[in-house]
Structures are given as C-alpha cells and as structure tokens.
LUMBA-648516 format. One record per residue (C-alpha): residue in one letter; chain; z, x negated, y negated. Coordinates in nm, 2 decimals. Layout:
residues N
(A; A; (Z; X; Y))
...
end
This chain:
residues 481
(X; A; (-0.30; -0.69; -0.87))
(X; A; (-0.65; -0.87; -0.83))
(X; A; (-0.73; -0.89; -1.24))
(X; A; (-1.08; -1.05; -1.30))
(X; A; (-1.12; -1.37; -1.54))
(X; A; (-1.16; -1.15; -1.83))
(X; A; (-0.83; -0.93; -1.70))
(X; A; (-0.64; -1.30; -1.62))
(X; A; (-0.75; -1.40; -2.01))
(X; A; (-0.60; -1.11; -2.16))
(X; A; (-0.28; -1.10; -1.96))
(X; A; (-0.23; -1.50; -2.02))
(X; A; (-0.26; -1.41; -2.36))
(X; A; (-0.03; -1.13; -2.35))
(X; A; (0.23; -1.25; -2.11))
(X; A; (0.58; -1.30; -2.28))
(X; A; (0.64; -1.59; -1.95))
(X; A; (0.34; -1.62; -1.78))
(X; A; (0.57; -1.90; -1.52))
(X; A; (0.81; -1.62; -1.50))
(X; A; (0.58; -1.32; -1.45))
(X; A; (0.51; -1.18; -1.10))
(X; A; (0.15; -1.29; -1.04))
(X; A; (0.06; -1.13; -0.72))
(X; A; (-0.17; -1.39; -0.56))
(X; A; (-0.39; -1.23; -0.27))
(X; A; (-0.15; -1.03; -0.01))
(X; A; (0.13; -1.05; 0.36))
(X; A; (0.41; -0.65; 0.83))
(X; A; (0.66; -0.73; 0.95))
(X; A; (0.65; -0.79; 1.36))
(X; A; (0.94; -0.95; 1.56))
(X; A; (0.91; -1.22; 1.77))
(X; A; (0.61; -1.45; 1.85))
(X; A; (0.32; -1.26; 1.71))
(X; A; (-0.01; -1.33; 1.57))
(X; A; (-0.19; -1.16; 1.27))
(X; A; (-0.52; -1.16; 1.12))
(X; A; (-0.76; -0.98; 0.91))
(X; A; (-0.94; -0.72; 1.09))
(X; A; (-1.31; -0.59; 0.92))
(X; A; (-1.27; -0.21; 0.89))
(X; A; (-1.62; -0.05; 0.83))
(X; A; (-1.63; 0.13; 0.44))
(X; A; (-1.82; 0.28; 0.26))
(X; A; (-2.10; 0.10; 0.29))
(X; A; (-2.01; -0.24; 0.39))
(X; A; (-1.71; -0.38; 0.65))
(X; A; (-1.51; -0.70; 0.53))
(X; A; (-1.70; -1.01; 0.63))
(X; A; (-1.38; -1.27; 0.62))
(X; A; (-1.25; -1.45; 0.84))
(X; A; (-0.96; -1.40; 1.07))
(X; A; (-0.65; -1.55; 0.91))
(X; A; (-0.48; -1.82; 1.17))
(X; A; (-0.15; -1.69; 1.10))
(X; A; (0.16; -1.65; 1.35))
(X; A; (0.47; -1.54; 1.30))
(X; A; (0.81; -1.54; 1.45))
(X; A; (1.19; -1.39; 1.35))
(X; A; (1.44; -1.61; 1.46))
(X; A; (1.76; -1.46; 1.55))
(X; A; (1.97; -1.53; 1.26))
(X; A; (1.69; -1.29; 1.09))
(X; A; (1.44; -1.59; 0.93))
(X; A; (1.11; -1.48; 0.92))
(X; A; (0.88; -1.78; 1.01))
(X; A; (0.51; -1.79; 0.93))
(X; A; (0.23; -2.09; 1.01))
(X; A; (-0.03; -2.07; 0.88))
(X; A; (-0.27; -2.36; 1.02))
(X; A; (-0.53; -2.59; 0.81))
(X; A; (-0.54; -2.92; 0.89))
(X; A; (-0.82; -2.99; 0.71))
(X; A; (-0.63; -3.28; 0.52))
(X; A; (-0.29; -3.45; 0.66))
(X; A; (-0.10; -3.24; 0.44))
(X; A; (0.17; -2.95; 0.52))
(X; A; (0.35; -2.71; 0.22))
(X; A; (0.73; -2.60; 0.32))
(X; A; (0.83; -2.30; 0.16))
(X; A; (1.14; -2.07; 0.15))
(X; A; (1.11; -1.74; -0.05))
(X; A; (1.39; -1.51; -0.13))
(X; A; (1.41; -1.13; -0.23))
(X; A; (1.61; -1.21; -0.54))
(X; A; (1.45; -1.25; -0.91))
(X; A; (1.48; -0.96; -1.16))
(X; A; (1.53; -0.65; -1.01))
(X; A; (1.82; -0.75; -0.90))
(X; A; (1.98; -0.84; -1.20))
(X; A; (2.27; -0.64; -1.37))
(X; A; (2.30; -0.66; -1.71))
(X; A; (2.58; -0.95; -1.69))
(X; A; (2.32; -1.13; -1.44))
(X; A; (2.00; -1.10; -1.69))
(X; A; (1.81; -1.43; -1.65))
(X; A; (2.04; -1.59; -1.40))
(X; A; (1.80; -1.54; -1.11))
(X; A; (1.59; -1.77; -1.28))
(X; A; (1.92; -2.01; -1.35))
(X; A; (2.01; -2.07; -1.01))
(X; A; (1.62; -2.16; -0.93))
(X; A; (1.65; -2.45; -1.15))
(X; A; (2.01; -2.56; -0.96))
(X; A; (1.84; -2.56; -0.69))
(X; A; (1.69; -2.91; -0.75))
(X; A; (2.00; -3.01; -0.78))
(X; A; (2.30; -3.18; -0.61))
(X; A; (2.39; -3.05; -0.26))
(X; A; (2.62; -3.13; 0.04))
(X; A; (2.36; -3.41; 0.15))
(X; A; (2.24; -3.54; -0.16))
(X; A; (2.54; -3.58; -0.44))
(X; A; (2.29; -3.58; -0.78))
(X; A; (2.04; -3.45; -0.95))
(X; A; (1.91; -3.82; -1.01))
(X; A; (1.94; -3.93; -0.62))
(X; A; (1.73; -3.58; -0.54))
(X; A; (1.43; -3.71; -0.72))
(X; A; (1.44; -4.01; -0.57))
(X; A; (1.46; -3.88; -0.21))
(X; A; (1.12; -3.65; -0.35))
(X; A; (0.92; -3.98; -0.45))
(X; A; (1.08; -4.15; -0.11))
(X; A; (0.93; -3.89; 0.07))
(X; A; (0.62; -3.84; -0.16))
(X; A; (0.63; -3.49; -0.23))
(X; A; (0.54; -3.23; -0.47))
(X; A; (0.71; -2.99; -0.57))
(X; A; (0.84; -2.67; -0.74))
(X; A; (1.01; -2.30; -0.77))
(X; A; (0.87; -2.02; -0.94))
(X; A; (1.10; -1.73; -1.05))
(X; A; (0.96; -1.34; -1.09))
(X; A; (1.02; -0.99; -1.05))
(X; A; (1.07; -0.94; -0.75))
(X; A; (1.06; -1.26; -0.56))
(X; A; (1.20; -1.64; -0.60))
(X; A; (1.02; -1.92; -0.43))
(X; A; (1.07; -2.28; -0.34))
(X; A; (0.82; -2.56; -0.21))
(X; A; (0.76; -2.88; -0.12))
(X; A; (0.39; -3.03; -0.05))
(X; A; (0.45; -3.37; 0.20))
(X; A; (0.27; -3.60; 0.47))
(X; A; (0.27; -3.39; 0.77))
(X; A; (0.41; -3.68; 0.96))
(X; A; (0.72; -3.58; 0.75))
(X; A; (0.75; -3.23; 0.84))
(X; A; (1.12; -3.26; 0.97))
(X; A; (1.26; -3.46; 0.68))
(X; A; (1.09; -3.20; 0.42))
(X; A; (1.26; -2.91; 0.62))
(X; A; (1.64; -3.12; 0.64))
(X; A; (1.56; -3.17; 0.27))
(X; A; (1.46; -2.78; 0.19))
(X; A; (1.80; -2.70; 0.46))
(X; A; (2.02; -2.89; 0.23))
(X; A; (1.92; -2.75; -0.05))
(X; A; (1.86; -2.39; 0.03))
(X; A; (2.22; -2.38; 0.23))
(X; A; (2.44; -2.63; 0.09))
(X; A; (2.43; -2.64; -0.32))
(X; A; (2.74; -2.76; -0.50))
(X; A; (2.69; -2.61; -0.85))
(X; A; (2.81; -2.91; -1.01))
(X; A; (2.95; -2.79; -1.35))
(X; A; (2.80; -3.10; -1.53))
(X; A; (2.46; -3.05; -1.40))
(X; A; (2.45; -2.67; -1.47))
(X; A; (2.57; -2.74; -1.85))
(X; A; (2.27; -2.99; -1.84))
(X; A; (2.10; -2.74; -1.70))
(X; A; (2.13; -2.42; -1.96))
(X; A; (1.95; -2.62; -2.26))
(X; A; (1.62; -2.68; -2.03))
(X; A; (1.65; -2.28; -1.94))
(X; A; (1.70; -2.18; -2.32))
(X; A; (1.43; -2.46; -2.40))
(X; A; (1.20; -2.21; -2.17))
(X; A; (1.31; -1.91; -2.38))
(X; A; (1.28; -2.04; -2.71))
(X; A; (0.90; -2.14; -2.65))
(X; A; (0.89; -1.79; -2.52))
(X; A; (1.03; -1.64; -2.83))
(X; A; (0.80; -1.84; -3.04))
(X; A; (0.52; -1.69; -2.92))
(X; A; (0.39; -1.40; -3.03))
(X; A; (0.26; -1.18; -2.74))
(X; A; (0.61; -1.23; -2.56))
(X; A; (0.78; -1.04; -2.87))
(X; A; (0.56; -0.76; -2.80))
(X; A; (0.56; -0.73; -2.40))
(X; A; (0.95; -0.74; -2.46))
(X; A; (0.91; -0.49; -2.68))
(X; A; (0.67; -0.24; -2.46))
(X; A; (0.88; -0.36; -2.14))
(X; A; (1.24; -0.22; -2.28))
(X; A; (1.05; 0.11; -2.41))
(X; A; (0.85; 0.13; -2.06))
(X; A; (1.16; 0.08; -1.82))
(X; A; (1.41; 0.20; -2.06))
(X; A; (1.69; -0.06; -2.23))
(X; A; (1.93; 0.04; -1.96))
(X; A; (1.74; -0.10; -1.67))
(X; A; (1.55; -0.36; -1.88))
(X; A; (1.75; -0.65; -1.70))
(X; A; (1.59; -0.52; -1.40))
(X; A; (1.24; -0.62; -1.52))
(X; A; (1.34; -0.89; -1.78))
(X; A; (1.29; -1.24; -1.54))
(X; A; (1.30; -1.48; -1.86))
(X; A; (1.67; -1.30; -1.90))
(X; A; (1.96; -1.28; -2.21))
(X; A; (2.02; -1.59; -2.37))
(X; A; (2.40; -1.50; -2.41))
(X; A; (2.41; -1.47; -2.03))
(X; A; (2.22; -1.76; -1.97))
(X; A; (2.46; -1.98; -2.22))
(X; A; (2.78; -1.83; -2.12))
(X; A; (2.81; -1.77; -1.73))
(X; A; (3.05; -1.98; -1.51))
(X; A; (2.91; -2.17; -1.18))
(X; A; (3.12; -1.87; -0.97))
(X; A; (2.81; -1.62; -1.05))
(X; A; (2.54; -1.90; -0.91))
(X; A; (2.81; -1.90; -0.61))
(X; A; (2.76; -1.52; -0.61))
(X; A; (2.39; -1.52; -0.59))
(X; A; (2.41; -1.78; -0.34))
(X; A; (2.61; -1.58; -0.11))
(X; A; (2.46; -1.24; -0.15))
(X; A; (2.09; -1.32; -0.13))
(X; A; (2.03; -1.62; -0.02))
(X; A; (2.09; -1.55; 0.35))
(X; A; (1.83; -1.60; 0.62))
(X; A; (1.80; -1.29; 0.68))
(X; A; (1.69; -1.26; 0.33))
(X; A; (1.47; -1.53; 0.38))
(X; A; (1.12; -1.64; 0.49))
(X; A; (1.01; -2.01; 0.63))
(X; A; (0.66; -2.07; 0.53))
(X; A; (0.46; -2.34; 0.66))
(X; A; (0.09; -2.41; 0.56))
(X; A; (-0.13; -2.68; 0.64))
(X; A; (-0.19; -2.93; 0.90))
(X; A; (0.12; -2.78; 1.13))
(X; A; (0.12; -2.65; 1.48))
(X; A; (0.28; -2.34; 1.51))
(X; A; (0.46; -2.43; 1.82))
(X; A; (0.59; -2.70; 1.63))
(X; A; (0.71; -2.52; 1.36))
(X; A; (0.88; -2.23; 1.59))
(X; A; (1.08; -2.52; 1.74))
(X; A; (1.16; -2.76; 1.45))
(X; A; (1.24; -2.39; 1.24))
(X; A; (1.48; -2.31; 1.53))
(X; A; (1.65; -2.66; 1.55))
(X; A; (1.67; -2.68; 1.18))
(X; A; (1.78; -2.39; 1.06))
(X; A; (1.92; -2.14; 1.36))
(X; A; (2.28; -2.23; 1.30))
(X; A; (2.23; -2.07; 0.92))
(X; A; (2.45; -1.78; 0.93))
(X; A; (2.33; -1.42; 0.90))
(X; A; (2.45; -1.21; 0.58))
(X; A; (2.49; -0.90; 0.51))
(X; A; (2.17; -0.72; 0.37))
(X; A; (2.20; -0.76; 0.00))
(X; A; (2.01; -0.42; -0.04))
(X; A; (2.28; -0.24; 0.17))
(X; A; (2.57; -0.37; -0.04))
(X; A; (2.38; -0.41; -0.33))
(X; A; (2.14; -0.14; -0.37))
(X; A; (1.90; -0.13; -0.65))
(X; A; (1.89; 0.19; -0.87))
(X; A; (1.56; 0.36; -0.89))
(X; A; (1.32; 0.30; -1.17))
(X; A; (1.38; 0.60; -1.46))
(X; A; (1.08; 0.77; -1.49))
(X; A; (0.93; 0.73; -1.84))
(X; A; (1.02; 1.08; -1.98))
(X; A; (0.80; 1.10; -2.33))
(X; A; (0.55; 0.86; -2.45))
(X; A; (0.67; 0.58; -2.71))
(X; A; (0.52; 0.34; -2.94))
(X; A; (0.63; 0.04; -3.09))
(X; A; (0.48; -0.21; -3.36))
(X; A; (0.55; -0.55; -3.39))
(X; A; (0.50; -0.79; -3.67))
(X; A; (0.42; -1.13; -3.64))
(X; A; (0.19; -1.41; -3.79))
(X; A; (-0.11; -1.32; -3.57))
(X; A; (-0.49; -1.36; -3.70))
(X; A; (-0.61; -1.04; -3.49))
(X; A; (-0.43; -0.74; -3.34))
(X; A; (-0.34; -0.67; -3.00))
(X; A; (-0.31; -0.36; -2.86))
(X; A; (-0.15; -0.21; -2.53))
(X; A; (-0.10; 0.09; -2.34))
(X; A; (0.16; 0.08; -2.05))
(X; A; (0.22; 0.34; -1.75))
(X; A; (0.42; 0.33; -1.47))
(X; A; (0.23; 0.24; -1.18))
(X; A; (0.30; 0.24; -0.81))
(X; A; (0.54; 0.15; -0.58))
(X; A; (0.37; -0.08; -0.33))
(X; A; (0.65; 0.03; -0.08))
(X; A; (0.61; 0.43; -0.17))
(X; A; (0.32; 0.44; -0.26))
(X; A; (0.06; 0.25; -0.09))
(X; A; (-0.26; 0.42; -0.12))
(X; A; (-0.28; 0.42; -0.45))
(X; A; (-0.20; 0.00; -0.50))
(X; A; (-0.53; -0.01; -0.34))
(X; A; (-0.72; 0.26; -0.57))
(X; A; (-0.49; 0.05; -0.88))
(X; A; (-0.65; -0.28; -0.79))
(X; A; (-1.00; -0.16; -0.73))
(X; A; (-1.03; 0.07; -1.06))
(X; A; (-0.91; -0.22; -1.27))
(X; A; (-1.13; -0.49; -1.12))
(X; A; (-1.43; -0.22; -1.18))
(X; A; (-1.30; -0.15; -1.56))
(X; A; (-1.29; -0.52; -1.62))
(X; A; (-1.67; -0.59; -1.47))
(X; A; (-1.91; -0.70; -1.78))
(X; A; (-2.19; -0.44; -1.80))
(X; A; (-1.98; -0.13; -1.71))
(X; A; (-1.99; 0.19; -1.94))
(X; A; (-1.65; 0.11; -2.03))
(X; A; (-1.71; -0.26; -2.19))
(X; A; (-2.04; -0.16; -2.34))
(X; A; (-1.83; 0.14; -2.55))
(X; A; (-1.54; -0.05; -2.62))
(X; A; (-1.65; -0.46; -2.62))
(X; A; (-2.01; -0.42; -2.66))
(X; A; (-2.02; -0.19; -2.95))
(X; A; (-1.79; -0.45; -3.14))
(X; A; (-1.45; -0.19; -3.20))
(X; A; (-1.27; -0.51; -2.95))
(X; A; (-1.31; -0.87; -2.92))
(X; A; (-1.21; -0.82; -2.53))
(X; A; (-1.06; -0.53; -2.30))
(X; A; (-0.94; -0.45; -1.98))
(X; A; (-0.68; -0.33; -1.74))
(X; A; (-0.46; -0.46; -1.47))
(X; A; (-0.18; -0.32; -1.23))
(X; A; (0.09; -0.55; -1.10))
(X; A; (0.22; -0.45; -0.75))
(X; A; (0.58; -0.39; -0.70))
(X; A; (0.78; -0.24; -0.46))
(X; A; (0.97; -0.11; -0.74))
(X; A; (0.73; 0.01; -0.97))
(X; A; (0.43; -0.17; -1.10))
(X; A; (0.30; -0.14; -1.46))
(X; A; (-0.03; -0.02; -1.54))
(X; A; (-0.11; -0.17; -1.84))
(X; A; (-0.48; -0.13; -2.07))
(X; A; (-0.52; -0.43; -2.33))
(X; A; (-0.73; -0.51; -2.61))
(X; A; (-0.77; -0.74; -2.96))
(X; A; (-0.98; -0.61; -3.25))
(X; A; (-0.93; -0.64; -3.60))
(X; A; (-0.68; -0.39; -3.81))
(X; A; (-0.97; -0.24; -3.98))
(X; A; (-1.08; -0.12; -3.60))
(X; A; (-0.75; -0.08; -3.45))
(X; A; (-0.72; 0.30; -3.49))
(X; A; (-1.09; 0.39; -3.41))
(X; A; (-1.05; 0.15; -3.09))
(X; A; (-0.69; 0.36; -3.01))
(X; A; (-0.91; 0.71; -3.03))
(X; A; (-1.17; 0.51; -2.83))
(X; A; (-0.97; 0.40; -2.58))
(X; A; (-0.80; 0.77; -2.53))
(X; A; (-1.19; 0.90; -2.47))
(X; A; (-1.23; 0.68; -2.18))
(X; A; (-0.91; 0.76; -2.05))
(X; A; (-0.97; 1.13; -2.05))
(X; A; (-1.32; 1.03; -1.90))
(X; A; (-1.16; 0.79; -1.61))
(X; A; (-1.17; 1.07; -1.35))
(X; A; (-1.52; 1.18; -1.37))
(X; A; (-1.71; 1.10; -1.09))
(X; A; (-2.00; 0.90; -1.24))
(X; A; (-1.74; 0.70; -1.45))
(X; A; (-1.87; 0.41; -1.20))
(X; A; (-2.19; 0.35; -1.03))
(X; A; (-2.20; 0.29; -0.66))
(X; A; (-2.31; -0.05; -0.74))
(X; A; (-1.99; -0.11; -1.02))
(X; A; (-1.80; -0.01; -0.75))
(X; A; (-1.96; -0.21; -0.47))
(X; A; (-1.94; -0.54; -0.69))
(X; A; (-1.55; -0.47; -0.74))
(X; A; (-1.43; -0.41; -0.40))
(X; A; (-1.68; -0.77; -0.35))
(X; A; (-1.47; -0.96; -0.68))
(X; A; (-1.15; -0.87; -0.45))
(X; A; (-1.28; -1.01; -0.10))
(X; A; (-1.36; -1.29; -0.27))
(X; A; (-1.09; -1.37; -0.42))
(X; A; (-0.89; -1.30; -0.12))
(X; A; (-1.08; -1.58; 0.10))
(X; A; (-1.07; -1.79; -0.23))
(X; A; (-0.69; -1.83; -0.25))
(X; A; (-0.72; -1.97; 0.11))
(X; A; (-0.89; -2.25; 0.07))
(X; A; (-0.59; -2.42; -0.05))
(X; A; (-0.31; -2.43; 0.24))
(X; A; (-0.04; -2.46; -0.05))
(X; A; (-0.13; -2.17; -0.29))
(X; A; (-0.23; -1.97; 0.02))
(X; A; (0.17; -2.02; 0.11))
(X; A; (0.29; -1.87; -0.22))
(X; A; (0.06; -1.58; -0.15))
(X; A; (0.20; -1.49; 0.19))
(X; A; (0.56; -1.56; 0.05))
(X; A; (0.50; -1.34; -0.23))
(X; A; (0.33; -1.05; -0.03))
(X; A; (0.64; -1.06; 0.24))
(X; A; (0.90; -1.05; -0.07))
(X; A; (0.73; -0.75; -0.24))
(X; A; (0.53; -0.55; 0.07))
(X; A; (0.52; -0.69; 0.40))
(X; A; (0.30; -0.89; 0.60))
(X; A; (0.10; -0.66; 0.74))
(X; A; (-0.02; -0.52; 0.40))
(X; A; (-0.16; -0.84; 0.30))
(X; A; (-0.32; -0.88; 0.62))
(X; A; (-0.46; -0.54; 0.62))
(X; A; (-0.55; -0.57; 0.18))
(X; A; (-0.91; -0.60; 0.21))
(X; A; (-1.01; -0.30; 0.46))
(X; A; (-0.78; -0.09; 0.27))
(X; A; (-0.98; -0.15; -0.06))
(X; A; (-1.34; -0.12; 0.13))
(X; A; (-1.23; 0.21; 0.22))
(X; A; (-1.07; 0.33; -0.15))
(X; A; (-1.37; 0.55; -0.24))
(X; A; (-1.42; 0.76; -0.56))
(X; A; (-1.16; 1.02; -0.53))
(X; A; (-0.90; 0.79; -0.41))
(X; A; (-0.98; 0.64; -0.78))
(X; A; (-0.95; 0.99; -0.96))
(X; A; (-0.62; 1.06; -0.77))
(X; A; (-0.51; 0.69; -0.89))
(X; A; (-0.53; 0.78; -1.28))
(X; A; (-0.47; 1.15; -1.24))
(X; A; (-0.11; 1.07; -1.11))
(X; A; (-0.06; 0.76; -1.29))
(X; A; (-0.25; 0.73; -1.64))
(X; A; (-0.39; 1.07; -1.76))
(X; A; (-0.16; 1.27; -1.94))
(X; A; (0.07; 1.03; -1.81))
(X; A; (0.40; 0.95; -2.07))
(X; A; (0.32; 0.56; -2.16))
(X; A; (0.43; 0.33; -2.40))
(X; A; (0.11; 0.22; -2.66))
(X; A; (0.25; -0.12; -2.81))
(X; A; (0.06; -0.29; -3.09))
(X; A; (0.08; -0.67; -3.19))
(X; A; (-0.02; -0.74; -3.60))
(X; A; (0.04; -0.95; -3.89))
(X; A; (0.28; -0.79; -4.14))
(X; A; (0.01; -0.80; -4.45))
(X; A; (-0.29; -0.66; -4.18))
(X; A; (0.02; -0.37; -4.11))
(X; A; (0.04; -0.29; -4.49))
(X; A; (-0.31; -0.32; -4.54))
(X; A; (-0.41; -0.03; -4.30))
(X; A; (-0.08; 0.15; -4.36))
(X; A; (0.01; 0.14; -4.01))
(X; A; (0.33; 0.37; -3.84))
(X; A; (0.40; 0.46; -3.51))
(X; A; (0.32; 0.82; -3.50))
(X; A; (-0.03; 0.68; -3.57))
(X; A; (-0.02; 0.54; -3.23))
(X; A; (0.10; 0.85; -3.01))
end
C-alpha cells in the first residue's frame, strides 16, 4: 500500500480508526544469523532503482528474536522497538478489540516498575518518547531516547514487554480511555460506513478478524486472565522482533540484545496452536447504505485483494495501478474528477498477508451519485486495456513509490515502524527487495492485477449520505449492484 496524497486524503477521510488501521509504511526476508541486507537496483522497464543501499543488519538470536539495526547517526538519537504478530486477525469473536486492550496495559505496571504513575516518571527520567500502535495484523511498541541510554531504554522495553502485572485497578482505569477511543470513532461518520462495508466484505463471522477498534461489550466486560492469555500465547520472542534505528552500532546492539533479552523464554508458535482460519471468499456482491448527517456523499467499492504471503506478484501490480489511478492528469481523474461527477477519487490496496482490501473511493453530491456509480463501472471495465495508462503515467507511478520509499528513511524512528511492520505482515526481504519488484510490474502484470481481483470481481459498493439527500434521490440498494 503506497496511496498518493490524494489516495492518503480520501482514506483519512474514510478510515473508521485511522490510529488503529494497518498503514503499511514503506516495506522488510527472513535470514538467520548475522546477515546484512540492502536494496539492490534491478534494471526495469526503462529505468533501474536509483536508492541507496539500506545499512541494515540482522541477527536471530537463539531464543527465536529477530534483531534488526538499522544505523543513522545523523543526530544522538536511537528508537527501541518490539513488534509482535498479534492485532486483529487474531481475534476470536470473545477477543474482539482486546489486541488493542492489552497494547494500552502495556504502559503500565510491571515486575520492575509497580505503577502506571512511577512508569511515566521513569519515561521523563529517561527523556523519551513514546508510543504503541495497534492494527491488523501487527502490534508495535517504541521508545525514542539519548543513545547514551540505549541499555536502560532496552531494561525498560524488557520489563515491560516480559514482565506485566495486569493490575486489575489499572485495567478498569484502563477500559474508559479504550471506549473513549471507540466512541469518537462511532461519532464519526465514515467509521459507520467502513464498519458497515468491512462486515459485508469479510463476512460478520470473521469480522473480529478484521475489526482492530473491537466490540465494546468485550472490551467493557473481559477479566485480566484473557490479557494473561494474549501475553502468553503471542508475546513470545519468537514471535517477536527487536528493532533498533538510529545512532546505534550493530555490534552493539547484537550484544546488549543478547545480554538483555536471551534468557526470554521461547513459546510455542502461536500460529501452530492457534491457527488463523482462512479469509471466506466474498461469494456475491453486496451493498449497503448508511445514513448519517453528512453534507456530501461518499461512495465505495471494496474487493478482496491479495495476500502479500500468497500472492506476491500481484501486491506489486496493486500498489503500482493504484498510485497510477490516483496521478492528477490521468484519463481516469479527468472522466471522473475533472468532468465534475466527484469532488475527489481514487484507489488504494492495503497489504496483508491475509487478504488485503482493494478499495475505489469517491464524494460527489446525491444528485451525481448514480451517474458517478455507472461512471465508475466504465472505467472498471476499461482498467485492463492496454493504453488505459501512458508509458509516462506509469513511469511517474513506479517514481511516486521510490520516492516515497527513500522518504520514510530519512527519519530513523518512522523508518523503524516500517521495517517492524514489513517483518510482521511479509518478511524482510520483501521490503528490501519492494522497489525492483515494482520497476519491473509492467502492463500485463497490471491487467492480470484487476482481472483476478476487481473485474467481474464480487465486491461490496458501500455508500455514505444524509437521510433527507437519501429520500431526495430515492436511493435503495439494488440501485447500487
């Protein structure tokens, strides 16, 4: 998922819990011990990538950590960062929204540190930043601290990471900030209808699967034994990945990883126990309507997309056909923007390793919103030809995706939730290897991407309008399939 400003604008819009959304960042193969990996130019097309080699190394220590450095030391600064393979999809239906729970007890009392109140004041003592971010398919923590503090901030992240205590107090305190979160959710509008699209797109069965904000019931009601749970089944190091950015060493962070953390115990794989159940495939396309106090309409169409882990190639042809659909000046926003049917449009793919949505968005006005629907099923039927894209939209796509890929570098602590999030959902190596891949995505790689995914696809076309604009244009469902 590499969505241009225009594709970020819409989604932020759209986004029932944009904190608690997967939001793919740039991208990170697994190798075993001691090993160094960078980006490698492979020639495409017409053009090989001209970034630079990442100064990344990584090691697996024997308990089954995965440790990454990445080295900047551009400022005295280092960002310490655990990320887990837990969030959503691996949420039963009497777990929805507890991924999400136990993120916020994690800045909380532990074995070291006996309250919530004496762990912020070890943070200011130690003069970091920090935060946790809960999503699909991936739960991170970080802390951003001197680097001459590097081994307290990784004794502070052990303690926390290893040794919570769950104190019943703290989580009741706890539930009202979490169902503060949901609330401002539920007030606003766009949520109600990506809820609504979501349970029709994955099916109501599986929805806890792809629903990160959660069930407020669950969230309200469950005892501190399911946060023990959680604890215990995913957050093992082998489960786990170290990440270090900044002005580190990597031979300093092998050893201080080691002498921290290499007496954490290895788990069982959660995914062996635990498995998670395939995605249903969407069997018939579905529409939904929702009605809120909204000043234009907004209106969706949803497909399945890829599996990152299943289906490589075409996360590649996903990313570059969206960043192309979303370029001012393309057939596509001249017909549909231009011509004034919508204020704004455009598409973007989220990548998953267990299934990504594919997702085309617009606003008009209700007066429009059924010519823009037949509009919007034109180009859809027209996304496979071969001129749908010049070789210069094309070219100034895959560019919009190297650059943003050396952008999110620049920055040794977002470039560490990129790498974390790229381990949880891929690996390594596809990150590393993300921007050759998409030089070489050429025009039937992007056919084959909406032949198998969106055209003639089943999908779920979701619309967002004020109840009067609704009765005004005498709007049902059928009109929308």
């Amino acid at each position: 998922m590499r969505p241009t400003a225009l594709a970020l604008l819409l989604a932020a819009a759209l986004a029932g819990c944009s904190a608690l959304r997967p939001q793919p960042p740039a991208r990170v193969g697994a190798s075993g011990a001691a090993s160094a990996d960078s980006i490698a130019g492979v020639d495409s097309l017409s053009r090989a990538s001209t970034a630079a080699p990442v100064p990344l190394e990584t090691r697996t220590l024997p308990n089954g950590l995965r440790v990454v450095a990445h080295r900047n030391p551009v400022v005295p600064l280092v960002t310490i960062e655990i990320d887990v393979k837990n969030g959503a999809y691996t949420q039963t239906p009497d777990y929805e929204g507890l991924a999400h729970l136990y993120e916020h007890m994690f800045f909380k009392a532990n074995r070291a540190i006996p309250s919530q109140e004496r762990w912020l004041e070890r943070t200011r003592e130690l003069g970091m930043a920090w935060n946790g971010t809960t999503s699909a398919e991936r739960v991170n923590y970080y802390f951003t601290l001197h680097r001459d503090d590097l081994r307290e901030g990784l004794e502070f992240m052990r303690d926390a990471i290893r040794y919570p205590l769950f104190d019943q107090g703290e989580l009741e305190r706890e539930r009202p900030v979490v169902l503060g979160e949901y609330d401002r959710n539920e007030s606003n509008p766009p949520f109600a209808l990506a809820k609504a699209v979501d349970s029709l797109l994955w099916s109501p069965a599986y929805f806890s699967r792809k629903n990160t904000i959660g069930n407020r019931e669950v969230i309200a009601t469950t005892p501190r034994e399911k946060m023990t749970a959680i604890q215990q089944r995913y957050y093992v190091p082998n489960n786990a990945a170290l990440i270090l950015a900044g002005d580190v060493e990597p031979a300093e962070v092998f050893r201080l990883a080691e002498e921290v953390f290499g007496d954490w115990e290895r788990g069982a794989d959660p995914f062996s126990t635990h498995p998670i159940p395939p995605v249903p495939p969407l069997a018939a396309s579905a529409a939904v309507v929702v009605e809120r106090p909204v000043s234009s309409v907004t209106l969706t169409m949803s497909w399945q997309g890829p599996s990152v882990t299943r289906n490589t190639a075409f996360t590649y042809a996903a990313d570059l056909f969206s960043a192309a659909l979303n370029l001012p000046g393309t057939g596509f926003q001249k017909r549909i923007v231009d011509s004034g049917l919508a204020f704004g449009a455009g598409m973007s793919y989220t990548t998953l390793s267990h299934v990504g949505p594919v997702t085309l968005r617009a606003q008009t006005n209700p007066e429009k919103l059924l010519p823009l629907r037949r509009a919007l099923q034109r180009e859809i039927d027209a996304f496979d030809e071969q001129d749908y894209f010049t070789r210069a939209q094309i070219e100034a796509a895959r560019r919009s995706l190297e650059v943003a890929d050396v952008y999110v570098r620049e920055r040794p602590s977002g470039f560490a939730h990129t790498l974390g999030y790229w381990w949880a959902v891929a690996n390594l190596q596809y990150y590393l290897n993300y921007v050759p891949n998409v030089l070489n995505v050429d025009r039937d790689d992007l056919a084959g991407f909406v032949r198998t995914y969106v055209q003639g696809r089943p999908r779920v076309t979701g619309v967002l309008i004020a109840p009067a604009d609704r009765a005004k244009i005498a709007l049902d469902r059928e009109d929308l399939l």
